[in-house]
C-alpha positions as CSV (number, residue, x, y, z in Angstrom):
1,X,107.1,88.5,86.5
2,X,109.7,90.1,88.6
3,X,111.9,89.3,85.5
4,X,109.8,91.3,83.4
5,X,110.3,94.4,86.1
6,X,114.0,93.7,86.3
7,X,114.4,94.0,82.4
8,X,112.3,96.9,82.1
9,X,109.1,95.7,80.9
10,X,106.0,96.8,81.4
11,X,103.1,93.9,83.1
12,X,99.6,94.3,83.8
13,X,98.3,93.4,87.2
14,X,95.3,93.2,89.5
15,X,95.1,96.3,92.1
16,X,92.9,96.4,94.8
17,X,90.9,98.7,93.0
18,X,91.3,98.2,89.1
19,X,93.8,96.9,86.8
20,X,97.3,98.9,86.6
21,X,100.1,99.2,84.5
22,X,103.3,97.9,86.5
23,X,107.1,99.0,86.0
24,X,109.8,99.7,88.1
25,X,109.2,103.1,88.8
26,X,113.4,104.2,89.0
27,X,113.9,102.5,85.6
28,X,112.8,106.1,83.3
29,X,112.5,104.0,79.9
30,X,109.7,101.6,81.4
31,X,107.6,104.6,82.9
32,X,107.8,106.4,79.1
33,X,106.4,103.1,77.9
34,X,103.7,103.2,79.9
35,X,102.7,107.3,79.5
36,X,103.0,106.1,75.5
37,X,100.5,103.1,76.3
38,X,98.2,105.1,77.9
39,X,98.8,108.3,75.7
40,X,98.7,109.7,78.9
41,X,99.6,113.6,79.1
42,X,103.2,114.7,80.7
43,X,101.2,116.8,83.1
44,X,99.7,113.9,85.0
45,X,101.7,111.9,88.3
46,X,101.6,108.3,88.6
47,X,100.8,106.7,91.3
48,X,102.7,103.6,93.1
49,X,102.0,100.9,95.1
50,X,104.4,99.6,97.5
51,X,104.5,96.1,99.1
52,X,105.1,97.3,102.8
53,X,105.8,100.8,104.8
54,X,109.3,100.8,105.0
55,X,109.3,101.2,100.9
56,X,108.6,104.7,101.6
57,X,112.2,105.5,102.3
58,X,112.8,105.1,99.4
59,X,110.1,107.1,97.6
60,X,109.8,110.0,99.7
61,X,112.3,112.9,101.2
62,X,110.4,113.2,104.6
63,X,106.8,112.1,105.7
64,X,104.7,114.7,106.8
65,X,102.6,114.4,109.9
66,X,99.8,114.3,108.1
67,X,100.9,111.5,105.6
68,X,101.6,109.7,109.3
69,X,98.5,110.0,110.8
70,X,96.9,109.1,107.4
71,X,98.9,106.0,106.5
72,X,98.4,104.9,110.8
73,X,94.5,105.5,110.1
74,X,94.0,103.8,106.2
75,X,96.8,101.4,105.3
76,X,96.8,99.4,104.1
77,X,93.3,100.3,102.0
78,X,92.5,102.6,99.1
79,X,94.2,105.7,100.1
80,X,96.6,107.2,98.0
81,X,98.9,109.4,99.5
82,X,101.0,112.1,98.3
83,X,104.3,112.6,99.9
84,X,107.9,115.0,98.7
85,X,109.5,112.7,96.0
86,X,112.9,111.4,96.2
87,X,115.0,113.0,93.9
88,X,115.7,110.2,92.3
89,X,112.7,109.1,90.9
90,X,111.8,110.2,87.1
91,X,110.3,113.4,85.9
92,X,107.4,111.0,84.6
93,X,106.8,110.1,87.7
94,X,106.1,113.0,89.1
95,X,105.3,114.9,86.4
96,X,107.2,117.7,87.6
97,X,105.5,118.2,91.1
98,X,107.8,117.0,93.0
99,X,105.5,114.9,94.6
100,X,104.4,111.1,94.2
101,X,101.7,109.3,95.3
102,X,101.7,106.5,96.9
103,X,99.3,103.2,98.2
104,X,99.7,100.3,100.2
105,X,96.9,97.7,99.1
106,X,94.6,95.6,101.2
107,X,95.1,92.6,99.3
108,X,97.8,90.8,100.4
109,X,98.3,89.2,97.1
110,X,98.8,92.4,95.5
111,X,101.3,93.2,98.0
112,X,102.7,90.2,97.4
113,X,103.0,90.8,93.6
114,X,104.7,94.2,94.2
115,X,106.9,92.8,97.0
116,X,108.2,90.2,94.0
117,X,108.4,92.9,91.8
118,X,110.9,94.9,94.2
119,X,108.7,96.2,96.3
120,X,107.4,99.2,94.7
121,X,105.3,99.4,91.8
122,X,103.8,102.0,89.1
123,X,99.8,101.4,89.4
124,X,98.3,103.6,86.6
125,X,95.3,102.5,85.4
126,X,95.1,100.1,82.9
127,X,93.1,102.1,79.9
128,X,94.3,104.3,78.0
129,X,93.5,107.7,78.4
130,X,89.8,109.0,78.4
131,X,88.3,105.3,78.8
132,X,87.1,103.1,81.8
133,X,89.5,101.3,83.7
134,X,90.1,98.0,83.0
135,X,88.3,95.7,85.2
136,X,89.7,92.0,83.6
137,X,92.5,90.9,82.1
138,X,90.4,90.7,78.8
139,X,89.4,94.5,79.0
140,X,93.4,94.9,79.4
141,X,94.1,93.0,76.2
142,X,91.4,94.4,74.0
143,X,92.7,97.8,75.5
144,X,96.1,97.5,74.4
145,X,96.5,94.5,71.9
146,X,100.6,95.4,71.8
147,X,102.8,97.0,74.3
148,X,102.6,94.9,77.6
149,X,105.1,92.7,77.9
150,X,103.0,90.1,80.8
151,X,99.1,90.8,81.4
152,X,98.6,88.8,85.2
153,X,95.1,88.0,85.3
154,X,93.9,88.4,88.6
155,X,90.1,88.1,87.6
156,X,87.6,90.1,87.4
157,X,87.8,93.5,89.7
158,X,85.1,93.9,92.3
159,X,85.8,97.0,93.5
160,X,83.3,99.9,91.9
161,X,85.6,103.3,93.0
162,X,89.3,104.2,92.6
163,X,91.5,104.9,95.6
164,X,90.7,108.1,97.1
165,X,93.9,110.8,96.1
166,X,94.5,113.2,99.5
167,X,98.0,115.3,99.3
168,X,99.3,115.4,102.4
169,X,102.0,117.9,101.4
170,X,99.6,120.9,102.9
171,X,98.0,121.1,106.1
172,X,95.1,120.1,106.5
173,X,95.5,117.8,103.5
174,X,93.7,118.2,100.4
175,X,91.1,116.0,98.5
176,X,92.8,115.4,95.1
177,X,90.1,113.0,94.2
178,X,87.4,111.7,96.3
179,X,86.8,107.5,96.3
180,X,86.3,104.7,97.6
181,X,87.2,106.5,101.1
182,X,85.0,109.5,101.6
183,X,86.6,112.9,102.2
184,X,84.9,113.2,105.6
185,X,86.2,110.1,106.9
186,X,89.8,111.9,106.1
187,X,89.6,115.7,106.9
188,X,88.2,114.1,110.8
189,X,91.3,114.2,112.8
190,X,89.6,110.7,114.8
């Protein structure tokens, strides 16, 4: 598997929500492959996962107070965060923002999986564009029949929300999409 990430390939994986579409996010051919997958518009971030907190240096400029107190309150869990990109990530990972977002799983094994795979991980959802998220490696398959390069079945997802999307660019931080964490538990300072 970390093979796969190391050549530039593209795998299939088990979140802790759904199933995502996993490449090394500095390597810019394997992120194109997956926005071609997906069909997925150049307008549209995606996400990461990373295996432990200190993988953030490497993603992000500076962390905001905010992303602080957010990552002390909900990591690791289904908060997505969005932080200042490092320069040197790709355009199609930001999609021109300038920002990334970025998740540290509760499931260990999936932290173990991206800590394999270098550490830090793209995590788009594994449908293409306009459909349900995959929620087996089966639904990932029938979804795209070419293209990945190593589906990891993981079994069947239990989870029945994505990770809730808060920028924490701005002050207070803003809801980018509400989930499995409510937007009340995260605009409460306590």
């Amino acid at each position: 598997m970390d093979e796969v990430i190391k050549q530039g390939g593209v795998i299939a994986f088990r979140t802790d929500t759904f199933y995502g579409l996993g490449a090394d996010p500095f390597n810019v051919a394997a992120v194109e492959r997956i926005r071609e997958l997906k069909g997925r518009e150049d307008d549209k971030p995606i996400l990461l996962l990373i295996s432990e907190v200190e993988q953030i240096e490497r993603l992000l400029t500076e962390r905001s107070p905010e992303f602080m107190r957010l990552a002390a309150k909900f990591w690791p869990g289904p908060l997505t965060i969005v932080g200042n990109a490092n320069t040197d990530l790709p355009q199609a990972i930001t999609a021109g923002t300038r920002t990334v977002g970025v998740r540290l799983p509760a499931d260990a094994k999936v932290r173990d999986l991206v800590r394999a795979c270098g550490g830090a991980l793209t995590a788009t959802s594994a449908n293409p564009a306009g459909r349900d998220p995959a929620r087996s490696a089966e639904e990932v398959r029938n979804y795209f029949p070419e293209g990945i390069d190593l589906i990891v079945d993981g079994g069947q997802v239990t989870a029945i929300e994505p990770s809730t999307v808060v920028d924490a660019t701005v002050s207070p931080p803003r809801i980018v999409r509400e989930g499995a964490i409510r937007a009340s538990e995260i605009v409460s300072p306590e």
